[in-house]
Biopython code that builds the backbone (N, CA, C, O; Angstrom):
import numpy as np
from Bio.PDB.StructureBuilder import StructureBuilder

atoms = [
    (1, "UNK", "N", (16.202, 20.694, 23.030)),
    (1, "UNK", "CA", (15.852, 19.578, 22.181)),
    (1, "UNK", "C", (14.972, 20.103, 21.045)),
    (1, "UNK", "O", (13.996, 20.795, 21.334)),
    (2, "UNK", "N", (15.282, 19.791, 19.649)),
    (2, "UNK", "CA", (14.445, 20.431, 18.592)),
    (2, "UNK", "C", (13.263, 19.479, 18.228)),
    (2, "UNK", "O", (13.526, 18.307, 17.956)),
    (3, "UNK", "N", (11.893, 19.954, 18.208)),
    (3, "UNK", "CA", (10.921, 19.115, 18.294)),
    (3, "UNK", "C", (10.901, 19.026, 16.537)),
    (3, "UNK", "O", (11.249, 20.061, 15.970)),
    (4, "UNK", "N", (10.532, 17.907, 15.709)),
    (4, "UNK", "CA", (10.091, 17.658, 14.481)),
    (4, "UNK", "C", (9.068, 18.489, 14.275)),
    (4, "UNK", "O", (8.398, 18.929, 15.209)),
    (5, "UNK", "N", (8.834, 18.807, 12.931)),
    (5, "UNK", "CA", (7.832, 19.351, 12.347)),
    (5, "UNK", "C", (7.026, 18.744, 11.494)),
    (5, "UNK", "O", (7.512, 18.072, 10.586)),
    (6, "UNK", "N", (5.461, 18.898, 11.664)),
    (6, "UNK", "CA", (4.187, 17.821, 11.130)),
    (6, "UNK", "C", (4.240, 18.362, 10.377)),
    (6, "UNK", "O", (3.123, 18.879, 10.334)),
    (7, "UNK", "N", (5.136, 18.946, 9.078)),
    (7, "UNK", "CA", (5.064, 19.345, 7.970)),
    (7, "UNK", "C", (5.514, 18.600, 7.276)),
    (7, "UNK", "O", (6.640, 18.162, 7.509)),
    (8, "UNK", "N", (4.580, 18.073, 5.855)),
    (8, "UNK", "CA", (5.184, 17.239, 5.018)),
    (8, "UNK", "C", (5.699, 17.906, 3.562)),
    (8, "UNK", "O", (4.874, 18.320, 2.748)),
    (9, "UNK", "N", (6.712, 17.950, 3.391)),
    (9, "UNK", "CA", (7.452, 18.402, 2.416)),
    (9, "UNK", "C", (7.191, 18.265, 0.722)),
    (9, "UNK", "O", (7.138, 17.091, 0.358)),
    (10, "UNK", "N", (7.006, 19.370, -0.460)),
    (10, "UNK", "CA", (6.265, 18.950, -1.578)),
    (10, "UNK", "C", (7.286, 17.704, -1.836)),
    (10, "UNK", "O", (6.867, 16.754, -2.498)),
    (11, "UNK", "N", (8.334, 17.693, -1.435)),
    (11, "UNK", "CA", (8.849, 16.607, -2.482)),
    (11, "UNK", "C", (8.976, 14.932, -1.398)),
    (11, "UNK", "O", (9.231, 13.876, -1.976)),
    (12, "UNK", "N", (8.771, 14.968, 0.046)),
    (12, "UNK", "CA", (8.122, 14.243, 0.828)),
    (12, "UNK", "C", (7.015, 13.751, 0.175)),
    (12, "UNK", "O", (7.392, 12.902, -0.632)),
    (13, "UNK", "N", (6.046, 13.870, 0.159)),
    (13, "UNK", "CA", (4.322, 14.040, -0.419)),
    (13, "UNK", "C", (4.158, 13.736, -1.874)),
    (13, "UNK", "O", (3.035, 13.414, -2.260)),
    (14, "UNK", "N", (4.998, 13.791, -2.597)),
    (14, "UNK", "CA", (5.620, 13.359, -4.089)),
    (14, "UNK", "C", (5.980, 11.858, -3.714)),
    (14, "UNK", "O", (5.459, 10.913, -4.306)),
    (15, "UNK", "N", (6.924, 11.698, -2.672)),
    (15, "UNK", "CA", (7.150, 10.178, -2.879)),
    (15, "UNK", "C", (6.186, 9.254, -1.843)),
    (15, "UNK", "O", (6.000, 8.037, -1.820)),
    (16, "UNK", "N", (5.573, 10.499, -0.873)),
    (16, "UNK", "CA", (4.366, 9.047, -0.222)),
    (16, "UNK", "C", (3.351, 8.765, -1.427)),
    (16, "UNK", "O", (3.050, 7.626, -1.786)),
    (17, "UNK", "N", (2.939, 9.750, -1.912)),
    (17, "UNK", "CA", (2.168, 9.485, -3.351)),
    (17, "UNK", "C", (2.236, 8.209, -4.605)),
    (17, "UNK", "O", (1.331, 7.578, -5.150)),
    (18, "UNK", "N", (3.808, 8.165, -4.776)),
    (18, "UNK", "CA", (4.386, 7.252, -5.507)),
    (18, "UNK", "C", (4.631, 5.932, -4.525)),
    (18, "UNK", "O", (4.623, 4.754, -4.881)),
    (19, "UNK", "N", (4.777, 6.282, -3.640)),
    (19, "UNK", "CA", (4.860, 4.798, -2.973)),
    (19, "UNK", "C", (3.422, 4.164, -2.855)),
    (19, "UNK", "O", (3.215, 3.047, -3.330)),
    (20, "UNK", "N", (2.374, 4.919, -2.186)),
    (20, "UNK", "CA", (1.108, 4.831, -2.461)),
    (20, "UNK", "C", (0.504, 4.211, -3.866)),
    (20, "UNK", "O", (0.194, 3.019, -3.878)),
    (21, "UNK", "N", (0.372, 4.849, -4.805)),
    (21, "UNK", "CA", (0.242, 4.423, -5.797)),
    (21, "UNK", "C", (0.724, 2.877, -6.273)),
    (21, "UNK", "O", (-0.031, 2.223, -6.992)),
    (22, "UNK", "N", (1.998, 2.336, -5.843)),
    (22, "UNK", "CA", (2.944, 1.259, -6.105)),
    (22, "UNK", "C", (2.213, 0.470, -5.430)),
    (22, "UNK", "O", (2.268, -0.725, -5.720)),
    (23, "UNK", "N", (1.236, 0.957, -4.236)),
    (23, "UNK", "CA", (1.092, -0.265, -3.368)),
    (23, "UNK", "C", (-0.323, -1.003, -3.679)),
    (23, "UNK", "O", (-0.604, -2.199, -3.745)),
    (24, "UNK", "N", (-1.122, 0.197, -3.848)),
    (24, "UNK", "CA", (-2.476, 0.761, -4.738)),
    (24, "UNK", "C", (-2.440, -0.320, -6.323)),
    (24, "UNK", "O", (-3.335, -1.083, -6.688)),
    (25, "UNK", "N", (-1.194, -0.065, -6.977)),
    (25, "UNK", "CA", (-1.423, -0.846, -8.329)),
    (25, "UNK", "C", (-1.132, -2.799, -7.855)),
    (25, "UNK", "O", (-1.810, -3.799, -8.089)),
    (26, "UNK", "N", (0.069, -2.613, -7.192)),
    (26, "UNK", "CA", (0.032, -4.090, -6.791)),
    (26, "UNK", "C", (-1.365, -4.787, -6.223)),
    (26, "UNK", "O", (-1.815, -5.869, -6.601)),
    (27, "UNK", "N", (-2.049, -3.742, -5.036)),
    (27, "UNK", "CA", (-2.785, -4.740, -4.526)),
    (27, "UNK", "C", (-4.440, -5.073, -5.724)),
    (27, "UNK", "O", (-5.069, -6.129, -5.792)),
    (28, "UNK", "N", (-4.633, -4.174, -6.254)),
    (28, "UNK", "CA", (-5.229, -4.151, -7.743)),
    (28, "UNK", "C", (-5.047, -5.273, -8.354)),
    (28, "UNK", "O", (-5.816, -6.231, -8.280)),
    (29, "UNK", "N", (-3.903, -5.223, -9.068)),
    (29, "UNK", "CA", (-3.203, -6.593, -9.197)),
    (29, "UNK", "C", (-3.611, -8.237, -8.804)),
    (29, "UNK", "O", (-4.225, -9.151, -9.355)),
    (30, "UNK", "N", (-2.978, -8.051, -7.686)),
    (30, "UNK", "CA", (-2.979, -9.246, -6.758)),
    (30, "UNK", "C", (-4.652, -9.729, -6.543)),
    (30, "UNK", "O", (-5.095, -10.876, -6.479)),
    (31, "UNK", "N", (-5.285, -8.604, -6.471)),
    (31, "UNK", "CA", (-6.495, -9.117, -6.239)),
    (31, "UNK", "C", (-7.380, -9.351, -7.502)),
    (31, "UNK", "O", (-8.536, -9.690, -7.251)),
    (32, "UNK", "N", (-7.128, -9.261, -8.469)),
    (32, "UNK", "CA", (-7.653, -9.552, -9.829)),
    (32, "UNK", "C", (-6.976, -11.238, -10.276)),
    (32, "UNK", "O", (-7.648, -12.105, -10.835)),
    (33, "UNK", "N", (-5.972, -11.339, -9.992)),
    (33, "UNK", "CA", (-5.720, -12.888, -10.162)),
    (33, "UNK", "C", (-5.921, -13.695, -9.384)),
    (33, "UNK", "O", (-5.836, -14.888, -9.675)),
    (34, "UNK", "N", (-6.382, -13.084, -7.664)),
    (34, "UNK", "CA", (-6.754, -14.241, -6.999)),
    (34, "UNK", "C", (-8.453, -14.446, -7.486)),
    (34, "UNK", "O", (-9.120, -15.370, -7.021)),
    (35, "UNK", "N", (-9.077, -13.361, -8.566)),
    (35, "UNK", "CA", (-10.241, -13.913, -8.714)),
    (35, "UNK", "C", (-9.917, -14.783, -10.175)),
    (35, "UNK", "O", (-10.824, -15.018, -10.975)),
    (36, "UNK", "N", (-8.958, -15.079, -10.329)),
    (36, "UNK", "CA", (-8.608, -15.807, -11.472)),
    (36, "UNK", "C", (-8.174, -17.359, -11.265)),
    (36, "UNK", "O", (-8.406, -18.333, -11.980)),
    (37, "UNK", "N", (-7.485, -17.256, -10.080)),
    (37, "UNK", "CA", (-6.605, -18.842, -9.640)),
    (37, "UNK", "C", (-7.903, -19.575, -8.831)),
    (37, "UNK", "O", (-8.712, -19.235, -7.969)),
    (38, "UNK", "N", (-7.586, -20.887, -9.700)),
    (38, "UNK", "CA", (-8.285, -21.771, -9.124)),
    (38, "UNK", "C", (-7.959, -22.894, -7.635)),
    (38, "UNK", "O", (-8.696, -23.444, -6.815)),
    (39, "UNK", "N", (-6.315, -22.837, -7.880)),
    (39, "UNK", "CA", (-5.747, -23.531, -6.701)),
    (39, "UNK", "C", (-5.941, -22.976, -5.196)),
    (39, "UNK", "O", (-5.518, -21.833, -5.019)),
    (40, "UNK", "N", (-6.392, -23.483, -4.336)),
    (40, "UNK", "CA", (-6.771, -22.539, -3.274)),
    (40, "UNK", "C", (-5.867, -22.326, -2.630)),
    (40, "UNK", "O", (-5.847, -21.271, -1.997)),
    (41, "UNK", "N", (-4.921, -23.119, -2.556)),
    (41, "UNK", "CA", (-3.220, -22.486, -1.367)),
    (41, "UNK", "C", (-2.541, -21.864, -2.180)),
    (41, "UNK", "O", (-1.527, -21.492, -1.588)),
    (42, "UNK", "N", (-2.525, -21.386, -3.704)),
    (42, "UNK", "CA", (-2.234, -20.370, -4.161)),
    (42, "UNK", "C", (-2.748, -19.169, -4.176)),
    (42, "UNK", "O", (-2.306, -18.024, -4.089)),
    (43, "UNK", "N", (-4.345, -19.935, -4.377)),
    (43, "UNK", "CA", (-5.141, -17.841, -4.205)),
    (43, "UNK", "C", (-5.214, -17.602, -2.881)),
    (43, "UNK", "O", (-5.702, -16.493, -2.663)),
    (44, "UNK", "N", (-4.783, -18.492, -1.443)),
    (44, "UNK", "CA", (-4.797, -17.779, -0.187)),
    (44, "UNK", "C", (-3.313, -17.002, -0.230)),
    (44, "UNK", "O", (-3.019, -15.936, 0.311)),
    (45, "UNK", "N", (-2.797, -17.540, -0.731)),
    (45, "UNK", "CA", (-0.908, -16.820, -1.295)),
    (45, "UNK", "C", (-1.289, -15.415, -1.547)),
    (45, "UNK", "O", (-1.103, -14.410, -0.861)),
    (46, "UNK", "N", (-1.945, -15.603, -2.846)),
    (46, "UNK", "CA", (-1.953, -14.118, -3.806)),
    (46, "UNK", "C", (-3.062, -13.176, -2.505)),
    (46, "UNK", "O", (-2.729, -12.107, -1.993)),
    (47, "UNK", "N", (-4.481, -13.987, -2.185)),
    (47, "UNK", "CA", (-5.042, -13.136, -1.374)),
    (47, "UNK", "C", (-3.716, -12.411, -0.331)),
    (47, "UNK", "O", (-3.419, -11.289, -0.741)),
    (48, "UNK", "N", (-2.949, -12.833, 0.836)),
    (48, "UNK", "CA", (-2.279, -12.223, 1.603)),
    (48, "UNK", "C", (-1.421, -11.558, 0.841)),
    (48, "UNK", "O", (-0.907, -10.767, 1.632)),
    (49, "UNK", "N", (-0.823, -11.340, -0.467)),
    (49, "UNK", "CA", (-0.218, -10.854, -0.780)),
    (49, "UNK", "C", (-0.863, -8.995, -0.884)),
    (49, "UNK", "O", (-0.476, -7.917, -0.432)),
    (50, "UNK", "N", (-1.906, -9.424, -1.662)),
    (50, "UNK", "CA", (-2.963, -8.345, -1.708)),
    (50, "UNK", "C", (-3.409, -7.530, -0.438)),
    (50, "UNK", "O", (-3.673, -6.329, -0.508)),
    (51, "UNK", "N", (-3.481, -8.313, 0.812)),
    (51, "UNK", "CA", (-3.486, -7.945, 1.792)),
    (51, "UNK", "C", (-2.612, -6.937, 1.984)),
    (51, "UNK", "O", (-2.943, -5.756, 2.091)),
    (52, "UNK", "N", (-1.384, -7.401, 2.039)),
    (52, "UNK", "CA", (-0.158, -6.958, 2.765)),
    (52, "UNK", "C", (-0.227, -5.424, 1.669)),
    (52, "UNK", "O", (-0.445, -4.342, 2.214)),
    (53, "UNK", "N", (-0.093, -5.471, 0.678)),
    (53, "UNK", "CA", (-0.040, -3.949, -0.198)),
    (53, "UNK", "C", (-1.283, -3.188, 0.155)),
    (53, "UNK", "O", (-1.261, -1.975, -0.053)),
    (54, "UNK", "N", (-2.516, -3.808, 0.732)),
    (54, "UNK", "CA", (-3.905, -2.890, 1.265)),
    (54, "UNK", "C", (-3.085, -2.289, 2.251)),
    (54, "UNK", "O", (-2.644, -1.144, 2.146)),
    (55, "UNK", "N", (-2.847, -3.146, 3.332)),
    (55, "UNK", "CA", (-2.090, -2.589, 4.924)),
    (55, "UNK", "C", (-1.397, -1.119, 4.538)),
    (55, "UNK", "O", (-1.785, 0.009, 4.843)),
    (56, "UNK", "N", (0.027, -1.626, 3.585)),
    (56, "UNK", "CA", (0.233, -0.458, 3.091)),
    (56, "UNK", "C", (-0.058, 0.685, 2.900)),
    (56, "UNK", "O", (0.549, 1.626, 3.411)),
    (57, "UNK", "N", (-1.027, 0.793, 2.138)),
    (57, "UNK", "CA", (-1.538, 1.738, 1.433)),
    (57, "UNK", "C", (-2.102, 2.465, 2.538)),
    (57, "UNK", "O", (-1.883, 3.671, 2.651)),
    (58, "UNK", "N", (-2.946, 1.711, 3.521)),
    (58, "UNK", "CA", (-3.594, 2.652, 4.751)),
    (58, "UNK", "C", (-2.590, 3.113, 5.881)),
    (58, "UNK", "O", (-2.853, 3.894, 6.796)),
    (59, "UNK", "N", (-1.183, 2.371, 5.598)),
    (59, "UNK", "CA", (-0.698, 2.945, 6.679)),
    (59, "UNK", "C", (0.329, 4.472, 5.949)),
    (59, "UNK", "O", (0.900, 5.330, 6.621)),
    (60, "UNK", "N", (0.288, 4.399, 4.805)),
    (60, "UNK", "CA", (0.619, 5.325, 4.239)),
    (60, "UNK", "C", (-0.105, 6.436, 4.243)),
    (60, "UNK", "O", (0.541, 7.453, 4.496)),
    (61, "UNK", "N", (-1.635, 6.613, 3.974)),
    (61, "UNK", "CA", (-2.788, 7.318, 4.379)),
    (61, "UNK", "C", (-2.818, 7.573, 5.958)),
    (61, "UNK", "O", (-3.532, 8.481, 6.384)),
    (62, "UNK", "N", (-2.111, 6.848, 6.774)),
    (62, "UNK", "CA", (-2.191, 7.401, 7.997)),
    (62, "UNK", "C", (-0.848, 8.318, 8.561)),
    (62, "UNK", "O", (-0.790, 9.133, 9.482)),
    (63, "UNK", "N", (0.108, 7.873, 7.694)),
    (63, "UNK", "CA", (1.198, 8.669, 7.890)),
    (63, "UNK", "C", (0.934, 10.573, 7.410)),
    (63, "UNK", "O", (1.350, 11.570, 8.000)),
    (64, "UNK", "N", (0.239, 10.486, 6.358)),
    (64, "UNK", "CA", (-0.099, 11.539, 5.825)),
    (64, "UNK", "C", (-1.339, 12.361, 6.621)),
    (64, "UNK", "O", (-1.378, 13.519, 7.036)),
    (65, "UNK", "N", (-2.200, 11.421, 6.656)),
    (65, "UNK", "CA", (-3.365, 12.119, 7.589)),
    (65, "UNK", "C", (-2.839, 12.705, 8.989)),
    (65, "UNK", "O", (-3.266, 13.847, 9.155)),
    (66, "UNK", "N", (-2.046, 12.253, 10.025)),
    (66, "UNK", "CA", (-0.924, 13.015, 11.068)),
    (66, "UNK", "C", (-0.755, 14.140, 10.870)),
    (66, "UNK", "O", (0.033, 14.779, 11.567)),
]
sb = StructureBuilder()
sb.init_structure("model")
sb.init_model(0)
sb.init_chain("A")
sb.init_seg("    ")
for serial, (resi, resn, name, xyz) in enumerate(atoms, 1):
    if name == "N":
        sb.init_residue(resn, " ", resi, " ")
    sb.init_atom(name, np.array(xyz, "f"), 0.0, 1.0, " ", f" {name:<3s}", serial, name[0])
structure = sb.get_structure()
């Protein structure tokens, strides 16, 4: 049985980077207009939205940190 290798590849590491980043600018984003919206079942919207691209981002940082 061939075991995987915890090696991440330059061009692997190129796109966790870019995905990172994508998730990094959205939640940036998201969280700059929920300090903007006044409707509150919209800025709890945009807040989880913001959420969900944070999650991201750390589970991307944890894929890499492995």
């Amino acid at each position: 049985m061939d075991q995987q290798s915890n090696t991440i590849s330059t061009k692997d590491l190129s796109y966790f980077s870019d995905m990172f980043n994508w998730n990094l600018n959205c939640y940036n984003a998201f969280s700059h207009f929920s300090s903007e919206i006044q409707e509150e079942e919209t800025k709890q919207i945009i807040d989880e939205v913001a959420l969900m691209h944070k999650e991201a981002c750390e589970y991307i940082l944890g894929l890499i940190q492995e």
